[in-house]
N, C-alpha and C positions, 0 to 999 in steps of 0.2 A: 593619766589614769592607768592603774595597772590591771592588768590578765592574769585570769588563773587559767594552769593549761595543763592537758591530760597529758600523760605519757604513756605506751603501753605496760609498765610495771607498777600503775597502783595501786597504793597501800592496803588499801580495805576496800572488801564491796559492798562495804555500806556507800563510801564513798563515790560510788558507780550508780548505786539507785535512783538520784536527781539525774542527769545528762539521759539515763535508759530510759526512763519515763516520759522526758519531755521529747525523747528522738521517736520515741515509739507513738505518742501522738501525733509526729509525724507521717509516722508511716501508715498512720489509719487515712490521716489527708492522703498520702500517695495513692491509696486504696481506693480511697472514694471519689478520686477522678481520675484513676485509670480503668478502673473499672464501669465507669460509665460508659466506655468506650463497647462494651457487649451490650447493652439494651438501645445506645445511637446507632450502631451497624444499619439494625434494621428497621427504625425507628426513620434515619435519613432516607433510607430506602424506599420507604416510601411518602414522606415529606415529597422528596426532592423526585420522585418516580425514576430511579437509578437502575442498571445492573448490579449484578452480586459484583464485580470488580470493582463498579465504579462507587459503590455503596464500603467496599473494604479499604478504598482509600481514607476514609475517616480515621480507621486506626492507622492505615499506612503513614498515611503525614502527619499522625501523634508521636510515632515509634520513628519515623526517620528524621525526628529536631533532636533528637538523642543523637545521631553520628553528626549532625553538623554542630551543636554544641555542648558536647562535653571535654572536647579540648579550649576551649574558651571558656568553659565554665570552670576549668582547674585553674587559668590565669588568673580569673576574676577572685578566687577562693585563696591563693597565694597573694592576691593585691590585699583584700578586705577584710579575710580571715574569715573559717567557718561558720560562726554566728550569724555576721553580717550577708555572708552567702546566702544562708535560708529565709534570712528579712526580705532580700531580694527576689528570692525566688517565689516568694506568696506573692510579692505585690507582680512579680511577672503573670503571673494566674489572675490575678486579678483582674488584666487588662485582657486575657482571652475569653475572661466571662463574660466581658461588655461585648465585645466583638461578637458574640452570640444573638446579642438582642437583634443588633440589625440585622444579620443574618436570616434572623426566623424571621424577621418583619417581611423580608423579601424572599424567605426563600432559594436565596442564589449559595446556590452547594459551594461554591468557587470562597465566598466570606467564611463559610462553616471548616473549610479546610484552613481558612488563615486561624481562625478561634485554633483551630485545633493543632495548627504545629506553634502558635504561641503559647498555650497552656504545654504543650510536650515541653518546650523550652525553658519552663519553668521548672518544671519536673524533672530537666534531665540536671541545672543547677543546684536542688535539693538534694534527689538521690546523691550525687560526687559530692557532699556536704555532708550528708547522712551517713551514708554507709559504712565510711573510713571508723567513724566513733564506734560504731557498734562492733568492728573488730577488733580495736583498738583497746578497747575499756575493759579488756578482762585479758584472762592466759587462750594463746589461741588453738588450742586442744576443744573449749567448750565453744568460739568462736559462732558454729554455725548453732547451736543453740542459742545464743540471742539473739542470730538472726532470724531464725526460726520466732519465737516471741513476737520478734518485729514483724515477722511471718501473719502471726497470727492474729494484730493489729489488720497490717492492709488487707489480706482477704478476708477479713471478717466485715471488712467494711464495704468487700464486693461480693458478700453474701446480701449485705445490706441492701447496696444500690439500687442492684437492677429492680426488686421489690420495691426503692421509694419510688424512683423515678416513673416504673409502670405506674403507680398510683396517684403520683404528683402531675406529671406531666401529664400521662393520656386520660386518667381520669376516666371517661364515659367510653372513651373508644379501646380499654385495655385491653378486649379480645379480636381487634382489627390486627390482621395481618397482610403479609404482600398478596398471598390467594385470594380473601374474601373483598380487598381494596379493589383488586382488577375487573370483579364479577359485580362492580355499582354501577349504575346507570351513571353517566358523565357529571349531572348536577351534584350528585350527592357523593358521588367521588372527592370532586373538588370542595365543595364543602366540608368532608372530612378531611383533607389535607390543609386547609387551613384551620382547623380548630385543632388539627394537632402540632401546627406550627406555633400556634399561639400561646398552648400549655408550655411550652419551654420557655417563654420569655420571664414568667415572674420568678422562678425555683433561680434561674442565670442570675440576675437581678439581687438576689437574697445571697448566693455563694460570692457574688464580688464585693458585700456589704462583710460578711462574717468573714473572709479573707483579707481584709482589710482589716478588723480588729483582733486578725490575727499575728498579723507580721506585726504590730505596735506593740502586743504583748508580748512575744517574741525577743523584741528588739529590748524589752527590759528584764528579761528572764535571765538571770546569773550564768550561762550555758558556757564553760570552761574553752579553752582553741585545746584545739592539739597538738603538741609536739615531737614533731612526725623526728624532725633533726637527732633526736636523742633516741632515735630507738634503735636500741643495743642489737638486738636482732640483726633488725634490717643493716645495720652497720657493715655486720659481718658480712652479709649478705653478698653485701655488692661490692668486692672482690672475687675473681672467678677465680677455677683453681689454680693457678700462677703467680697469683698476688694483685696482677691488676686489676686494676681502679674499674669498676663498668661505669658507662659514659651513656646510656639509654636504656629504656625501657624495654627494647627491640633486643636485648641482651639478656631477656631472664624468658628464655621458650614457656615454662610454667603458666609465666602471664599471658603471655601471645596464644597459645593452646587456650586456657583458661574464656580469654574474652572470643575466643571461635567458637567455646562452649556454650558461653550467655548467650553468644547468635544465634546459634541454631536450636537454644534451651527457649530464651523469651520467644523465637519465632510460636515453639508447638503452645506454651503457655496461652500466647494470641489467641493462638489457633483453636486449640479449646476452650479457651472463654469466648472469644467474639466471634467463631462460627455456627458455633451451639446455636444460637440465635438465627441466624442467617439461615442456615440447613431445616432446621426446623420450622422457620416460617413458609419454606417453598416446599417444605409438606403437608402442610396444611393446619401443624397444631398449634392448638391455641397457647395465649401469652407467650408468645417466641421472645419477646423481650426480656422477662423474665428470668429465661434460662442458666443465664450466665451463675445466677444464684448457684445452680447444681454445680456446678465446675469449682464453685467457690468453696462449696462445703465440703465438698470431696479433698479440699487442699489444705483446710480448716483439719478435717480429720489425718492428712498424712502429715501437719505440723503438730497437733499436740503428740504423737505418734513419736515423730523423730527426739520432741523436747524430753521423752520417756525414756527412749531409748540408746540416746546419743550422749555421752559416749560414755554411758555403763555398761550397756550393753553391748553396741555396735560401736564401728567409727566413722567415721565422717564420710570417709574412700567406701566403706562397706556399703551404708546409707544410698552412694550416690552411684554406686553398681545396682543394687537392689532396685532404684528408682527408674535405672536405665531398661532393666529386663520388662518391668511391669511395662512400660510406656509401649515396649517394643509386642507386648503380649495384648496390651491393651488396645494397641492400633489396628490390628489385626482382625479381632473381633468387629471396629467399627466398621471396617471393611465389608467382611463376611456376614455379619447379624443382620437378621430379618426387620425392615423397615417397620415390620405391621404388626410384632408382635413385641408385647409388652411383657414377658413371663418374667427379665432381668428385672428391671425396678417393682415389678408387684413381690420380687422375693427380698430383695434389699431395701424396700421402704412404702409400699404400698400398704403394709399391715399397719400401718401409723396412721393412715390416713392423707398422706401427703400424695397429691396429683402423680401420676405414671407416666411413663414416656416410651415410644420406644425404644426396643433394646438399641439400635444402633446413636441413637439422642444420648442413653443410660452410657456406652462406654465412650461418647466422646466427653461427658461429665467426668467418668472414670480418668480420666487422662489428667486433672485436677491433682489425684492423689499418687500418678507417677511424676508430676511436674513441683510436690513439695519441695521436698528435700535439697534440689536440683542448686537453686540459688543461694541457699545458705551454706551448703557442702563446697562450692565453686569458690566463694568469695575468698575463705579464710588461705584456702590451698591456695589460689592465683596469687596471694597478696604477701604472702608468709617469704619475709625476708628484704622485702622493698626497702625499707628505712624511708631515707627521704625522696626516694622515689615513690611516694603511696601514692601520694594523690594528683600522679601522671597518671603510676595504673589502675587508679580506680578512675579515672577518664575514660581508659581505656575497655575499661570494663562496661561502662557504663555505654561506652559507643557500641558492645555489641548488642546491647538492648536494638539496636536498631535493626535484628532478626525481627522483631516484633514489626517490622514496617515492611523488610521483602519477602518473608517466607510465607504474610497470607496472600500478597499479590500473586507469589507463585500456587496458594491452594485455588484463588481467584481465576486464574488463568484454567488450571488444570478443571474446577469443577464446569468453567461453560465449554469447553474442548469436550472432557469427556462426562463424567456428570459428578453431583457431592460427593457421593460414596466414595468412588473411586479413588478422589483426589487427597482422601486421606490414606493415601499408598505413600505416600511423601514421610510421614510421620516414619517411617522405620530407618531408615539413615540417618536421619535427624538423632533419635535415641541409640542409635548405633553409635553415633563419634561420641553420645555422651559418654556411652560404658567404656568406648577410649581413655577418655581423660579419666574416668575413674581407676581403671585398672591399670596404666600408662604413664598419659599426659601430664598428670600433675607431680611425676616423678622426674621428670626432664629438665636439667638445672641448665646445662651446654647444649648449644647446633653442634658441636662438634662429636 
């Protein structure tokens, strides 16, 4: 049976419009289960009656099956072919949804961390399947604008979440947080920690059913391979300036700079979606679960932003300076702003009617719309020249997602040491190496 397969020089973008569409429903799935990952934080936490550490392992061990398979996830993709990669990686999900059930049946956090670096594991195989096409399918000038697109698929779908799940799963209990949990009398304690175990089981139950008739449709979906061999580009590429041959990955600093970016980019990404939650529940306000939504919209707003302004106006490099300043402006504030006053979100969205927050809640959301750009600016740069090395370096890339797994252990650690606020002092080094690679790093072709 023959393959139709993409190159990066094709002919029409008409012909791009099927592959973009089916990757980009993709990437709503990538959205709508990693972003669950911000309303379970706190959610486990008190299921499971955890620490903030022991509660941020949840996303820890989603984000650390990313550094242990995304180099086995590029073999399997070289074995099976792209297509067949993403078939794979549903039905990988699949099998962490079920792991779920028993999980909440029992309550043992120890099962909830297996669900959840089996579902990462699935995830970290689609993204290194994903991502290469969407750089790949067009000239890579507008590159981070369809990822940006793809952008606006996944967080739109983690605007979504945290909104279904508060209402799916907790139902009666959606304004129970870790404060009002501690102050029940023991029976009724417990009795709410079982009826919020038990909302999770049927929503698990219905995603391993609908991911299941997804990889089948999937699997007959015309979806092109790529033919990473023929790209001219990359060709040239991997020849250093001497004429020799490059023999690794470890030979284009670009990439290796690049995926130190995604490390320390998806760490603050985590960081502001799934602490938003956490910090806020041990203040006392209500729907802490929920939160994640604001992080989301704010990233919602700095993607159709970039799709505007990228690159008519701005370039990619400019975009991902720009993104680096506000992060480093925006941490700041959460540092500094008053726990107890609401003045920031009653001026940026309270005259709408939308719930308020405090200002320090309103700029750790803010931190959403320095963390757009961040990922679609990184990719095209890291990747610009590979040939048939892409889909090492987008392993690679993909293994730095695994900032998403240590850098909230480290806000974890730092907020019971010294306390939340503070611990978002970490955030400025972090947006510091980004405007590195902005202004820099991505310019670095030799070690030498």
């Amino acid at each position: 049976m023959s393959t139709t397969v993409i190159t990066e020089d094709l002919s029409s973008t008409q012909s791009n419009l099927g592959p973009l569409a089916i990757i980009g429903a993709l990437f709503f799935i990538f959205g709508f289960v990693t972003w669950q990952n911000g309303a379970l934080v706190p959610y486990l936490q008190m299921v499971c009656q955890l620490s903030e550490t022991e509660a941020l392992m949840v996303a820890i061990t989603f984000y650390f099956a990313f550094t242990l398979v995304a180099l086995p996830s590029a073999m399997v993709l070289e074995k099976i072919g792209y297509k067949n990669g993403i078939v794979v990686g549903l039905l990988v999900l699949v099998i962490g949804f079920l792991v779920y059930i028993p999980a909440a049946k029992t309550q043992t956090f120890g099962l909830f961390l297996v669900a959840q670096f089996i579902i990462g594991s699935g995830l970290t195989l689609l993204q290194t399947a994903a991502n290469p096409y969407v750089v790949k399918v067009g000239p890579v000038e507008s590159a981070s604008v369809r990822i940006m697109f793809m952008g606006l698929m996944n967080k739109g779908a983690g605007v979504i979440v945290p909104i279904v799940f508060t209402a799916v799963v907790l139902g009666d209990f959606s304004g129970v947080n870790a404060t009002s949990l501690a102050a029940m009398a023991e029976s009724e304690r417990l009795a709410t920690i079982d009826a919020l175990a038990n909302g999770l089981i049927n929503p698990y139950i219905g995603m391993a059913v609908i991911f299941t008739l997804l990889a089948g449709i999937m699997k007959k979906i015309p979806l092109p391979e790529l033919d990473l061999d023929h790209d001219d580009q990359g060709e040239d590429a991997t020849h250093d300036e001497t004429g020799k041959e490059k023999t690794s990955i470890m030979q284009f600093p670009s990439l290796i700079l690049g995926a130190l970016t995604i490390f320390v980019y998806v760490g603050a990404e985590v960081i502001a979606g799934d602490t938003i939650g956490l910090f806020a529940s041990n203040l006392g306000v209500a729907n802490a679960t929920t939160l994640t939504s604001y992080t989301m919209a704010f990233m919602l707003i700095g993607y159709a932003l970039g799709i505007v302004l990228i690159p008519r106006i701005m370039s990619q490099e400019f975009a991902l300076k720009a993104s680096a300043i506000t992060g480093i402006i925006f941490s700041l504030f959460v540092v500094f702003s008053d726990t107890g006053s609401i003045a920031v979100s009653e001026v940026l969205w309270g005259w709408m009617g939308i719930p308020t927050l405090p200002d320090t809640i309103t700029f750790i959301a803010l931190l959403g719309f320095s963390n757009a750009v961040v990922w679609p600016a990184v990719w095209p740069l890291a990747l610009e020249g590979l040939g048939r090395f892409t889909s090492k370096g987008s392993a690679l890339l993909i293994m730095g997602i695994s900032g998403g797994a240590l850098l909230p252990l480290v806000y974890g650690l730092l907020s019971e040491s010294i306390n939340g606020q503070s611990a978002y002092w970490m955030m400025l080094p972090i947006y510091s190496f980004i405007l590195f690679y902005a202004i820099k790093g991505h310019k670095i072709k030799s070690w030498n």
